[in-house]
Backbone as JSON, one array per atom type, in Angstrom:
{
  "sequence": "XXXXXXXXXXXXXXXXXXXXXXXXXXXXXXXXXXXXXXXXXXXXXXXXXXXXXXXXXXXXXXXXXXXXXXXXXXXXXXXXXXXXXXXXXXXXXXXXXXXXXXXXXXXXXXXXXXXXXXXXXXXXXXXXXXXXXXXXXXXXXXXXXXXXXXXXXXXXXXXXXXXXXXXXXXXXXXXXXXXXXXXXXXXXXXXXXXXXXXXXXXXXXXXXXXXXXXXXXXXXXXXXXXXXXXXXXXXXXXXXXXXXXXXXXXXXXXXXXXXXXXXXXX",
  "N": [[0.85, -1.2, 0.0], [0.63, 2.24, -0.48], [2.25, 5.13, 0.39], [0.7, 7.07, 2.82], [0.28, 10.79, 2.72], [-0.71, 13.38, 4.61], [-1.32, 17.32, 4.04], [-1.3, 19.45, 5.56], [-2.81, 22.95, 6.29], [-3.92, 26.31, 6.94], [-5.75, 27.07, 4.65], [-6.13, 27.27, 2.14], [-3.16, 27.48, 0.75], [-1.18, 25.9, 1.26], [-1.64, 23.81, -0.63], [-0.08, 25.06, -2.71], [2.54, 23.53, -1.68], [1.68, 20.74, -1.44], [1.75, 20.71, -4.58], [4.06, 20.31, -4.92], [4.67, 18.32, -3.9], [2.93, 16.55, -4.78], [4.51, 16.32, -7.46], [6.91, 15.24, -7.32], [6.59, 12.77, -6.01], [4.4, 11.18, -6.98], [2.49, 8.98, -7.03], [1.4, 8.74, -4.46], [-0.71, 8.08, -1.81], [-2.43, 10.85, -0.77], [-3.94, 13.43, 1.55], [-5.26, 16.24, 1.78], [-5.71, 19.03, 4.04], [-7.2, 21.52, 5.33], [-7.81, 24.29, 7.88], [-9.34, 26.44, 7.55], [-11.55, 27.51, 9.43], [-10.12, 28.48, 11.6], [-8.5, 30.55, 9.62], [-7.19, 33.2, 9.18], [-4.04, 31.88, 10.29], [-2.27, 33.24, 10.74], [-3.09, 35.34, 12.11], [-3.88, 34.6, 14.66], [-2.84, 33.25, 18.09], [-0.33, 31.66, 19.27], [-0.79, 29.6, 20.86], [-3.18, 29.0, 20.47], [-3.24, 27.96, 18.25], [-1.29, 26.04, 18.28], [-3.41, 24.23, 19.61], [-4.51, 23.74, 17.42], [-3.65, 21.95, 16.18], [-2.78, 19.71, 17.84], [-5.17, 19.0, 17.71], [-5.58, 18.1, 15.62], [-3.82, 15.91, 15.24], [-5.36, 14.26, 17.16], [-8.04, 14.13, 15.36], [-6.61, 12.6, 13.03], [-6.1, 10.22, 14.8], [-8.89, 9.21, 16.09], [-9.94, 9.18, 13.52], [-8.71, 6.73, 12.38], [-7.44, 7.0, 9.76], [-4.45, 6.29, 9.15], [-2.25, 7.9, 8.83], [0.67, 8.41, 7.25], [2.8, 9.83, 6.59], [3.17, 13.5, 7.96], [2.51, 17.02, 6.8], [3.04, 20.21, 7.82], [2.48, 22.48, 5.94], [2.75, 25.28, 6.9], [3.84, 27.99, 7.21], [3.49, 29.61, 9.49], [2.2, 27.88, 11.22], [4.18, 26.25, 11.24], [6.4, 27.74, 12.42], [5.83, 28.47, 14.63], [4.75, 25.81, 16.28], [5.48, 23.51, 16.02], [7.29, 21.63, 17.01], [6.03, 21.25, 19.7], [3.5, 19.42, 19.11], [5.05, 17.47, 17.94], [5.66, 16.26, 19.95], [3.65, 14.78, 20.53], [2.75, 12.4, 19.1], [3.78, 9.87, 17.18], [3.74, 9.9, 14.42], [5.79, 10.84, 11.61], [6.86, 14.3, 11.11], [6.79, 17.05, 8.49], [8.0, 20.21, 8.53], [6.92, 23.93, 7.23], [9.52, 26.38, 6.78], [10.2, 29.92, 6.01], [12.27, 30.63, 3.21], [15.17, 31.22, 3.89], [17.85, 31.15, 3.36], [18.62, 30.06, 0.72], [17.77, 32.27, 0.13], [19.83, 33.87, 0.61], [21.98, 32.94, -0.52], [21.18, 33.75, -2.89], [21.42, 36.62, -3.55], [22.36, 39.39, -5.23], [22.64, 42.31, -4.6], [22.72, 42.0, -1.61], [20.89, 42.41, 0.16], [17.97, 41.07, 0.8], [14.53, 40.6, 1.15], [11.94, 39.58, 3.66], [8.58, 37.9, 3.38], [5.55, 37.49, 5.12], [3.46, 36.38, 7.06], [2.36, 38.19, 10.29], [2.81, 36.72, 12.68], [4.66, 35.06, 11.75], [6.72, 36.27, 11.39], [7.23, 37.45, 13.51], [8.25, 35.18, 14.93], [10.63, 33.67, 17.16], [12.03, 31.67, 16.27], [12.34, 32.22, 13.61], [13.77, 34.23, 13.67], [15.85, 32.78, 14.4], [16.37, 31.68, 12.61], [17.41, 33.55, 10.19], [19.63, 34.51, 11.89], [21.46, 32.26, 11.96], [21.49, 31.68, 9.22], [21.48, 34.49, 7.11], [23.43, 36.25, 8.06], [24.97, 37.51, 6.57], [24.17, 39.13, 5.37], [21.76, 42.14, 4.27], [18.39, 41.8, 6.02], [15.07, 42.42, 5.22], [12.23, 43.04, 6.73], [8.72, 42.28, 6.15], [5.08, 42.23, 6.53], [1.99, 40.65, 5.86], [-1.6, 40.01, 6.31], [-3.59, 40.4, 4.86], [-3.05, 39.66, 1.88], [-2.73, 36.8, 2.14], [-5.36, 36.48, 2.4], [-6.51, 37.87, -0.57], [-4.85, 35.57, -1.69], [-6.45, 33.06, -1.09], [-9.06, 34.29, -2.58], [-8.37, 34.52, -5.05], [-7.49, 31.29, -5.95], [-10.01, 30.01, -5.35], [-11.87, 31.27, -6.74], [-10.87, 32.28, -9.16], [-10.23, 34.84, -9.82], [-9.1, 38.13, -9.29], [-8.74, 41.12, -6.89], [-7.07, 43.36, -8.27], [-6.47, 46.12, -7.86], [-6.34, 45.87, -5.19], [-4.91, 43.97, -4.77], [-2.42, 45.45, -5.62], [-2.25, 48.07, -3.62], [-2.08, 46.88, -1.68], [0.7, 46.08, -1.38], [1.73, 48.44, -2.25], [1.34, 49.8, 0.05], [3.48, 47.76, 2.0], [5.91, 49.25, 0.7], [8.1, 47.66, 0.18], [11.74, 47.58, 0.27], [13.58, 49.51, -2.1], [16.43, 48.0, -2.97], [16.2, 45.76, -2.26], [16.51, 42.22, -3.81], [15.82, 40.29, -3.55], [12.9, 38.21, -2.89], [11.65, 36.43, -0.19], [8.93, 34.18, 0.09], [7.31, 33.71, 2.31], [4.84, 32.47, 3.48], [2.72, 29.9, 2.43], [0.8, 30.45, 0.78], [0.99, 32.21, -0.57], [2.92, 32.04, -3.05], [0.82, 30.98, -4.7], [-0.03, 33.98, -5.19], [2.34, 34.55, -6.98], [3.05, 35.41, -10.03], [1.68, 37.5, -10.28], [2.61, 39.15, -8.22], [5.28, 39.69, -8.6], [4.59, 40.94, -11.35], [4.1, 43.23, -10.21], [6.19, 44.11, -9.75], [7.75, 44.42, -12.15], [9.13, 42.18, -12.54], [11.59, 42.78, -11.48], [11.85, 41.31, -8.99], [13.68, 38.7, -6.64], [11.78, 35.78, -6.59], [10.98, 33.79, -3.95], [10.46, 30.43, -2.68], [9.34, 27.86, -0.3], [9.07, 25.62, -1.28], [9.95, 23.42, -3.38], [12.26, 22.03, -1.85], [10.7, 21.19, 0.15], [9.36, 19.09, -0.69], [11.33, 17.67, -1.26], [12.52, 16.88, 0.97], [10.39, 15.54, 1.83], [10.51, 13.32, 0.4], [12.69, 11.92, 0.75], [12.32, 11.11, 3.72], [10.61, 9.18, 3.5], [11.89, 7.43, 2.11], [13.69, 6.72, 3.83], [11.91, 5.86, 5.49], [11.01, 3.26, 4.75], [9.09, 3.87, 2.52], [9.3, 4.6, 0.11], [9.48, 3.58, -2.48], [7.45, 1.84, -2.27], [5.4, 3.58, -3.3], [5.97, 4.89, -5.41], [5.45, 2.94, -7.37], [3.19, 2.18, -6.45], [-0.54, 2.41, -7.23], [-2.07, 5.12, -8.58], [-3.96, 7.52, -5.67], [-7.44, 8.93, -5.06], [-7.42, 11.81, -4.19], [-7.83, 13.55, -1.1], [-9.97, 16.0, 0.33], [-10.31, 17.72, 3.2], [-12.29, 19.8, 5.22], [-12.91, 22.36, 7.91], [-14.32, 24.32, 7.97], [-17.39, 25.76, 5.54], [-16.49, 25.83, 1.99], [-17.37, 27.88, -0.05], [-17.38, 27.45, -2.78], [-17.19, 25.24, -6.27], [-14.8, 24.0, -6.65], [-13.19, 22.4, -5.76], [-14.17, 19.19, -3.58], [-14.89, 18.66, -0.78], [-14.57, 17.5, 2.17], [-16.35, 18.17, 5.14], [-15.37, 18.37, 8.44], [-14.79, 18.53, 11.83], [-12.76, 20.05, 14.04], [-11.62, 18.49, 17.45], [-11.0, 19.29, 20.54], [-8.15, 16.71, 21.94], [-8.71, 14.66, 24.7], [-6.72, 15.55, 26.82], [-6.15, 17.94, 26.33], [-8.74, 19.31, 26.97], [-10.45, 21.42, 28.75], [-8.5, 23.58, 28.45]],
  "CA": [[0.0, 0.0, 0.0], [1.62, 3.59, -1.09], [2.3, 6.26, 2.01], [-0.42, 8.25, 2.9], [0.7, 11.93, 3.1], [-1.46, 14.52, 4.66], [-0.76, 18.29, 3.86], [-2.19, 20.52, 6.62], [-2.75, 24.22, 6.26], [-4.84, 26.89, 7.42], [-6.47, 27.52, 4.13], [-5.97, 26.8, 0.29], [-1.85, 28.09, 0.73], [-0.2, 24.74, 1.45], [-2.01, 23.04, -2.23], [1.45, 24.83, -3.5], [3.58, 22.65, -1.32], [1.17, 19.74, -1.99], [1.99, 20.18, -5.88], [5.55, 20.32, -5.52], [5.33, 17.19, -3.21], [2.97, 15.2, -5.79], [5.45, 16.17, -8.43], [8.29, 14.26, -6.79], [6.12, 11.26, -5.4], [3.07, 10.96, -7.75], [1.68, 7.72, -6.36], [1.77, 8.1, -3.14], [-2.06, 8.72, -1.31], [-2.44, 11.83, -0.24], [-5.5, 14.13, 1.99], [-5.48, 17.88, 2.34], [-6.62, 19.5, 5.56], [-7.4, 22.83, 5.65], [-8.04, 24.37, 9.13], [-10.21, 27.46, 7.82], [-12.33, 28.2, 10.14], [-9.33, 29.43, 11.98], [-8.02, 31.47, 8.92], [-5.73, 33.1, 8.63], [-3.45, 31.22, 11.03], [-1.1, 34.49, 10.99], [-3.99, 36.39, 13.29], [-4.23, 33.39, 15.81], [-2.56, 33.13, 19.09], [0.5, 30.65, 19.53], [-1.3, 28.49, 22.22], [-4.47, 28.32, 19.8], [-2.46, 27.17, 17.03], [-0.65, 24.41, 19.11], [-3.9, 23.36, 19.82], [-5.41, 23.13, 16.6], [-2.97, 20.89, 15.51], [-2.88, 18.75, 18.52], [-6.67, 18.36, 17.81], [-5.55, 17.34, 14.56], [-3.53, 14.51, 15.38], [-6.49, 13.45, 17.6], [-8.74, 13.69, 14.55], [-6.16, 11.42, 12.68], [-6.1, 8.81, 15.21], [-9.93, 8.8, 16.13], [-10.7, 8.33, 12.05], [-8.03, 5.41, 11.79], [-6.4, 7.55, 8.56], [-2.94, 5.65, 8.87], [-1.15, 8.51, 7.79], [2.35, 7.76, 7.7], [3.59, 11.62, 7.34], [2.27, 14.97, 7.99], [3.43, 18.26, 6.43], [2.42, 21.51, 8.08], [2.52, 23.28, 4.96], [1.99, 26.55, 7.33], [4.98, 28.51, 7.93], [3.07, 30.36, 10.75], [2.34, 26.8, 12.09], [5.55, 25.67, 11.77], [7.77, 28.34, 13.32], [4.6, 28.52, 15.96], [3.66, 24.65, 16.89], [5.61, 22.35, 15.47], [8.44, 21.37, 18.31], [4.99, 20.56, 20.78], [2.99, 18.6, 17.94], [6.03, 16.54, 17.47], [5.59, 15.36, 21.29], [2.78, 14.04, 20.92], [2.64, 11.7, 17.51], [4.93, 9.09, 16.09], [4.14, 10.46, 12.72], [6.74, 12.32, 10.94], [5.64, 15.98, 10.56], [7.58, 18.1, 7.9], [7.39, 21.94, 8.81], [7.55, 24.9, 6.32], [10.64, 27.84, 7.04], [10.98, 30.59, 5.22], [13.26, 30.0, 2.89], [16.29, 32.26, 4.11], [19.49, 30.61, 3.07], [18.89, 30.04, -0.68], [17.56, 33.77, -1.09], [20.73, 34.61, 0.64], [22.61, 32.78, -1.38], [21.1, 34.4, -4.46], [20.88, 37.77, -3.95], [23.62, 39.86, -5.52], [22.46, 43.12, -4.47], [22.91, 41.51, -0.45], [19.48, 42.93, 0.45], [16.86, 40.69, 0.51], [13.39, 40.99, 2.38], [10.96, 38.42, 3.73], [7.12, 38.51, 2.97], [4.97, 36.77, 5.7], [2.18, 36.74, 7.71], [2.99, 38.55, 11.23], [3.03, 35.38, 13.8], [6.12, 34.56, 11.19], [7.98, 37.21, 11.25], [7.48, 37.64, 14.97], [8.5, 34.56, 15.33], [11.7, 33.39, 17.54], [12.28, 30.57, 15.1], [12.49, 33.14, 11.94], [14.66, 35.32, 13.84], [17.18, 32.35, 14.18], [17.63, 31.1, 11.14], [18.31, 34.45, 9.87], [21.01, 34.88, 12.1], [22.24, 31.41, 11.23], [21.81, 31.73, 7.25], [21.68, 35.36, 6.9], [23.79, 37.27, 9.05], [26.03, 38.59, 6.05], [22.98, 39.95, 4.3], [20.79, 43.0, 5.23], [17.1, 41.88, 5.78], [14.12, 43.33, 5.74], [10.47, 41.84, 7.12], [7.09, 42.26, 5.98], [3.81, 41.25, 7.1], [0.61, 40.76, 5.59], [-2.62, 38.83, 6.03], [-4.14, 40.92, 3.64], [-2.24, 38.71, 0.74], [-3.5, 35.81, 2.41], [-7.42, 36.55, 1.72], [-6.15, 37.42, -1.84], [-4.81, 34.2, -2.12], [-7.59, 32.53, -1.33], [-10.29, 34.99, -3.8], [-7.91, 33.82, -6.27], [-7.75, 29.98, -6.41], [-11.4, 29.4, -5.41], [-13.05, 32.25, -7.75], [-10.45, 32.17, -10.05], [-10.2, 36.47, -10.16], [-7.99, 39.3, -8.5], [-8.7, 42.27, -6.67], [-5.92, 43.8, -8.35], [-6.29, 46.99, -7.09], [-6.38, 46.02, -3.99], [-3.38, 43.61, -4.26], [-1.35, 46.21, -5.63], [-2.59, 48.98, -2.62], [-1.54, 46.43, -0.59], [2.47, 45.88, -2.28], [2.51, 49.84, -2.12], [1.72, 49.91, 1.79], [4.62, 46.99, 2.58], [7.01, 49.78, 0.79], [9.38, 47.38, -0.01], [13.2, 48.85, -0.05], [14.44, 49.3, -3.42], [17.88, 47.59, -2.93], [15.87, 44.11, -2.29], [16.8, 41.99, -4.96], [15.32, 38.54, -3.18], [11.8, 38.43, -1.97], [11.15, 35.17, 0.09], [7.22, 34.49, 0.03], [7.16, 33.21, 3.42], [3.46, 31.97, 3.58], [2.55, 29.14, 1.3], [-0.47, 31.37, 0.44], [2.02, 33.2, -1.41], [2.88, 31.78, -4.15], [-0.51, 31.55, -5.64], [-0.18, 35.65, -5.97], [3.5, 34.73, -7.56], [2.89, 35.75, -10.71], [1.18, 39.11, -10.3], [3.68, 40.04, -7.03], [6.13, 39.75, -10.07], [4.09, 41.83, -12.58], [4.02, 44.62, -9.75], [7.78, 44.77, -9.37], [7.83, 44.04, -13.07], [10.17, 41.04, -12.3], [12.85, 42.82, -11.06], [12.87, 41.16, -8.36], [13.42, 37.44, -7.26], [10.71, 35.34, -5.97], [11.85, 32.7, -3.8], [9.34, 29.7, -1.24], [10.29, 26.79, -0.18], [7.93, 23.82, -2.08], [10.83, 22.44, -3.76], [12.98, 21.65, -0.56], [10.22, 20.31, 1.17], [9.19, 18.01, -1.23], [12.69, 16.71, -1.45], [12.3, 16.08, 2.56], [9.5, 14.47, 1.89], [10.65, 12.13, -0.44], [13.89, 11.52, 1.8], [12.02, 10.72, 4.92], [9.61, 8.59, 3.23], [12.93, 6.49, 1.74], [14.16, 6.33, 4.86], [10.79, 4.86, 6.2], [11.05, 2.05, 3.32], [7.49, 4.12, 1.89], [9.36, 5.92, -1.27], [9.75, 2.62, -3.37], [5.71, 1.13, -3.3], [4.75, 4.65, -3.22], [6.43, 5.24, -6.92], [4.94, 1.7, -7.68], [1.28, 1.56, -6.43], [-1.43, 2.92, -8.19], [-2.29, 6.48, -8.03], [-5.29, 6.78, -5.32], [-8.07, 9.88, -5.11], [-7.07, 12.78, -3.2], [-9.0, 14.28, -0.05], [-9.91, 17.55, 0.69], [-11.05, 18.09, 4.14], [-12.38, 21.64, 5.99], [-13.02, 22.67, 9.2], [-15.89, 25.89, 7.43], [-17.34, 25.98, 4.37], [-15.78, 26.3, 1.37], [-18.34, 28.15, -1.02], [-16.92, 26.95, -4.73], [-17.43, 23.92, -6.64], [-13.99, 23.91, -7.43], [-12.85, 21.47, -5.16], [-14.77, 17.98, -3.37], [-14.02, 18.98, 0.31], [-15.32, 16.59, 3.04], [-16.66, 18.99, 6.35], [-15.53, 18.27, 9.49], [-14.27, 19.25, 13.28], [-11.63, 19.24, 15.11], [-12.12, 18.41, 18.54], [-9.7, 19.3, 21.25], [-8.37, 15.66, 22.67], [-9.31, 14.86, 26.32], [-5.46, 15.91, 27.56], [-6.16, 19.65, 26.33], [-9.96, 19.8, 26.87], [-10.3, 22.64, 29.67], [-7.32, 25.0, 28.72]],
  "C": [[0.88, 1.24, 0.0], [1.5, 4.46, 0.47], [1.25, 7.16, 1.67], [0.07, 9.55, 3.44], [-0.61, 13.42, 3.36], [-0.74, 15.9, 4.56], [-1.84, 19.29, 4.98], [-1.74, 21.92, 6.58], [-3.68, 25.0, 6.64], [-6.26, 27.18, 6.62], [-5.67, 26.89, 2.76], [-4.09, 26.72, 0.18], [-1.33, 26.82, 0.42], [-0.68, 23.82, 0.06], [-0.39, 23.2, -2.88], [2.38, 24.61, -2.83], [3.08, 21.44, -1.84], [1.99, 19.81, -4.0], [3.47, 19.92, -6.12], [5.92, 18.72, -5.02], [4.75, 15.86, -4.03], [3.89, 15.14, -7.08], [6.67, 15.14, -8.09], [7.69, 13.06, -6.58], [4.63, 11.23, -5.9], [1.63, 10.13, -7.53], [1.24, 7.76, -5.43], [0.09, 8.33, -2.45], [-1.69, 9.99, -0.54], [-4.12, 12.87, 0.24], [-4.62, 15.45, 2.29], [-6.8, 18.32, 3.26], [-6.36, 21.12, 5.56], [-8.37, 23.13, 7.12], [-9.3, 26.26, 8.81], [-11.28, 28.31, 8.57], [-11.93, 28.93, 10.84], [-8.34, 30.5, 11.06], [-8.01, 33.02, 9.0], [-5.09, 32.91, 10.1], [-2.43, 32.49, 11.77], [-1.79, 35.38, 12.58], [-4.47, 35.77, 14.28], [-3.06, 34.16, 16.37], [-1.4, 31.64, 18.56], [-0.02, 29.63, 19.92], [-2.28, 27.87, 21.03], [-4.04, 27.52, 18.85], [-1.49, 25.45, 17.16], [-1.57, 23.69, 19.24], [-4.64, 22.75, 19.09], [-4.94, 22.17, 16.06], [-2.73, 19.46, 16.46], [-4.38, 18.18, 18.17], [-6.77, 17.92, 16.2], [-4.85, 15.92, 14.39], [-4.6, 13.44, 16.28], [-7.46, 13.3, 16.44], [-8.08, 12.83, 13.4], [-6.42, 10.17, 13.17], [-7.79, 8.19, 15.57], [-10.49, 7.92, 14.83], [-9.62, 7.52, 11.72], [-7.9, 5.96, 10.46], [-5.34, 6.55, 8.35], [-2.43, 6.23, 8.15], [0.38, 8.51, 7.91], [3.03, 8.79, 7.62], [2.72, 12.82, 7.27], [3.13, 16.44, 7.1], [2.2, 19.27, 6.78], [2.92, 22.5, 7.48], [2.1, 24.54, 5.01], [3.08, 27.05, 7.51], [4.73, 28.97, 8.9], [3.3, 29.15, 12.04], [3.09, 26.11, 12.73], [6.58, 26.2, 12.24], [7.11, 28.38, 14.79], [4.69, 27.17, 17.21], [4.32, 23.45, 16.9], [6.37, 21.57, 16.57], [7.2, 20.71, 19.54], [4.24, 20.11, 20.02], [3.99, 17.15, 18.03], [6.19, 15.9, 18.81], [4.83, 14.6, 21.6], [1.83, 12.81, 19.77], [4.07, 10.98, 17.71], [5.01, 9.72, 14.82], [5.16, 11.69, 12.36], [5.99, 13.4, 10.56], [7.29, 16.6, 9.9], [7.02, 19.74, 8.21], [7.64, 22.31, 7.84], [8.38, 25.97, 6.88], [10.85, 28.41, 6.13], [12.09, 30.27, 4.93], [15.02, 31.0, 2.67], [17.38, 32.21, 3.37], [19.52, 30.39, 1.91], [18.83, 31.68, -1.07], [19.04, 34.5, -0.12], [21.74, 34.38, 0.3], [22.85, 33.46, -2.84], [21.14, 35.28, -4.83], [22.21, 38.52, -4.36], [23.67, 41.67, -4.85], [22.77, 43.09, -2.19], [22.06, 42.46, 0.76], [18.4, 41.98, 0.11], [15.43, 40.82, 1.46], [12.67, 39.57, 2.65], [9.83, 39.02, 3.92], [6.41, 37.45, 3.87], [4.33, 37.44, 6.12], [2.75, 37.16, 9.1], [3.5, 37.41, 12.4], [4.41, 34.91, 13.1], [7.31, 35.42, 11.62], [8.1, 37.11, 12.92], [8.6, 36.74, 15.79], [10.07, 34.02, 16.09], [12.6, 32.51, 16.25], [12.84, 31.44, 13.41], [13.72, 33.93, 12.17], [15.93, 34.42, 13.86], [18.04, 31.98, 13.09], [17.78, 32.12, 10.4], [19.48, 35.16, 10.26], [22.02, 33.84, 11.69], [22.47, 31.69, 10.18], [21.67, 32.73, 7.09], [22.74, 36.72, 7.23], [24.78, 38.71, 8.05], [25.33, 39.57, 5.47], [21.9, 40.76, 5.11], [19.32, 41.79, 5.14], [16.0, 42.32, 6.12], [12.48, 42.48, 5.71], [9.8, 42.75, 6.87], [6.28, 41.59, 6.37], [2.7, 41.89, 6.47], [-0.51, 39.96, 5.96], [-3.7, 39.21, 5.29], [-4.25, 40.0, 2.31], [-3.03, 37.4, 1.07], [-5.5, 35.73, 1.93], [-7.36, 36.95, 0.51], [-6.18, 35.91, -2.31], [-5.69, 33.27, -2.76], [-8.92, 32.87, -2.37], [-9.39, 34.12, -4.84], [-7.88, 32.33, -6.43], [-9.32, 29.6, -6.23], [-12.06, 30.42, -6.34], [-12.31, 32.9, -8.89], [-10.07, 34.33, -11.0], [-9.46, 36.79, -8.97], [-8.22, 40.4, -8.28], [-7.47, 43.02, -6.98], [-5.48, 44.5, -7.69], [-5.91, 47.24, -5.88], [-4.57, 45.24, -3.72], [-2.31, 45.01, -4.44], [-1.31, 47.84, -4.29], [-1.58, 48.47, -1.58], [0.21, 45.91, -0.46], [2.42, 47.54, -1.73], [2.6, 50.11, -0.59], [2.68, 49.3, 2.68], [5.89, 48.21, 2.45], [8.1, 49.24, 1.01], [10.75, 47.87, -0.48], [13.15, 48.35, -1.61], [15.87, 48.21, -3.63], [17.59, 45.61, -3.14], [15.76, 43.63, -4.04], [16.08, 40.42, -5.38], [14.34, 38.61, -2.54], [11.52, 37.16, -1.36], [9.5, 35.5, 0.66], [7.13, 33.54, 1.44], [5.57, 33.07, 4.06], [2.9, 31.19, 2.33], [1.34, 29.38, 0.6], [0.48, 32.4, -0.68], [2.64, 33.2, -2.72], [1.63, 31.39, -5.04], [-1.0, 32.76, -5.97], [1.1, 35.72, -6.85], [3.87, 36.04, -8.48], [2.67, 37.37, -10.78], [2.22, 40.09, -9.36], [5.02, 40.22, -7.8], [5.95, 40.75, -10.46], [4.65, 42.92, -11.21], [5.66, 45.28, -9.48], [8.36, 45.0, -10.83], [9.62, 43.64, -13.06], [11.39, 41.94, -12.02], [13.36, 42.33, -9.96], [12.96, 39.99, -8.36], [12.52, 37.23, -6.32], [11.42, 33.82, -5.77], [10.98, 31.79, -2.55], [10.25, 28.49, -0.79], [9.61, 25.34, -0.1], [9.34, 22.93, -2.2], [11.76, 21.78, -2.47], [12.28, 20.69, 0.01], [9.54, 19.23, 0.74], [10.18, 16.8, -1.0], [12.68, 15.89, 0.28], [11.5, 14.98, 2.49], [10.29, 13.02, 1.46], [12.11, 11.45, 0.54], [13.02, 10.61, 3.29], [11.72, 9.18, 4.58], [10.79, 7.09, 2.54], [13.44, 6.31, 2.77], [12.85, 5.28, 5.7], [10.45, 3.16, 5.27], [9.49, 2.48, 2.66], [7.89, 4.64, 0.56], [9.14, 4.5, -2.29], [8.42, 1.87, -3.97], [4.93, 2.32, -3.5], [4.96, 5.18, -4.87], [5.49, 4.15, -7.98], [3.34, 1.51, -7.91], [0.35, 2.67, -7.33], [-1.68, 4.0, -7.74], [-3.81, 6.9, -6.86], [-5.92, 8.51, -5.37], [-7.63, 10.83, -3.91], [-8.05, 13.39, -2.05], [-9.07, 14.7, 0.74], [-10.64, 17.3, 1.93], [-11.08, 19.61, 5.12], [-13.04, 21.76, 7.17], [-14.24, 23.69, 8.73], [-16.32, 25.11, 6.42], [-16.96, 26.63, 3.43], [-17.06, 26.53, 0.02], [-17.31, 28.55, -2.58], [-16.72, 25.8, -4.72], [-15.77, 23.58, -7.26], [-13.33, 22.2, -6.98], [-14.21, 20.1, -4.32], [-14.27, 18.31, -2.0], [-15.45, 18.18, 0.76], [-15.32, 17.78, 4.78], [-16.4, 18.19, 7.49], [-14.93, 18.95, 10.86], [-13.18, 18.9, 13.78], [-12.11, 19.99, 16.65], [-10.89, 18.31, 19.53], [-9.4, 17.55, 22.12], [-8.46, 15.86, 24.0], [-7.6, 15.49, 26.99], [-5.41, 17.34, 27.28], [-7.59, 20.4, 26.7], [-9.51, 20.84, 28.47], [-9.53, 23.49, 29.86], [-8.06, 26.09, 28.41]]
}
């Protein structure tokens, strides 16, 4: 039987880690979990966010899933949650991190900025690995969750408040000198394209799908799952949501997460 990989995110964002991760491992089963009802994850609380994900590994093990890895395809989640998640599961969980150390590899101008949602930037976790992998390079933080509810208008209704995205590019007032933008919310690269047009590509656009695919596929060879996972037959994908998701675009299955009995009364 092929590895079952869930992709957990707050909202539509983490689909573009999902595609980078069925590109590498095609076969393998895979469910998407979107946590929307708490969207946007950025304008949560730390604690709440720890606990939505603990009440997600309880709604794994209640519905007997057998998912054999997780990816919290949230950067918020994962500079937030992930370290107390991971205490309380066997399952491998991949996090998302801004992706610091390639765009400070790439930038020639040795200015690059990061583009996230605020709980990221805030975050302890963000601040280290830019002193680890950045320290030679200026950088400069942004925060939106503006971008984020873009995002989302755009893959489910298939249109763009332009105006509004671009209002919302002129209020970040990104420096001139930046040469490397890391999209530090996997909500972020589904505005790629257009956050492009508005700089008209001068600058670079940089996430971090491809990486965490490659984890994937590493772990999953290390678990002996990469080899029947290339092999077995491709199986149906499935969407599950915490709200409703008003567009027919997607097949999303409604349900709850329920805090398990070891967090009920915080």
């Amino acid at each position: 039987m092929s590895a079952h990989i869930m992709v957990f995110d707050s909202g539509i964002g983490g689909t573009t880690v999902l595609e980078h991760i069925k590109q590498r491992i095609p076969n393998a089963q895979y469910s998407y979990f979107m946590d929307n009802a708490f969207l946007p994850y950025g304008a949560q609380t730390q604690q709440t966010i720890i606990n939505r994900l603990c009440s997600l590994i309880h709604f794994i093990k209640l519905n007997k899933l057998n998912v054999d890895l997780i990816v919290i395809a949230c950067n918020t989640a994962s500079t937030s949650a992930l370290s107390a998640v991971r205490k309380i599961t066997d399952i491998p969980i991949v996090g998302v991190v801004p992706a610091i150390k390639p765009a400070a590899e790439l930038t020639h101008s040795n200015h690059i900025a990061l583009l996230a949602t605020p709980a990221t930037i805030a975050s302890s976790y963000t601040k280290t690995l830019i002193a680890q992998h950045a320290s030679n390079v200026i950088v400069s933080l942004y925060s939106s969750v503006e971008l984020v509810n873009l995002a989302e208008q755009l893959f489910f209704n298939d249109c763009l408040d332009t105006i509004k995205l671009h209002a919302v590019l002129e209020d970040l007032n990104i420096e001139k000198q930046v040469d490397v933008l890391i999209l530090g919310c996997t909500h972020f690269p589904i505005l790629a394209k257009q956050i492009s047009e508005y700089f008209e590509n001068s600058i670079q656009l940089v996430d971090s799908g491809v990486a965490i695919a490659s984890r994937v596929s590493y772990l999953l060879d290390e678990l002996g799952l990469l080899a029947q996972s290339i092999s077995d037959i491709k199986k149906p994908l499935q969407y599950y949501a915490t709200a409703n998701v008003f567009s027919d675009k997607l097949a999303v299955k409604l349900v709850t997460l329920i805090d398990p009995p070891e967090f009920e009364g915080r």
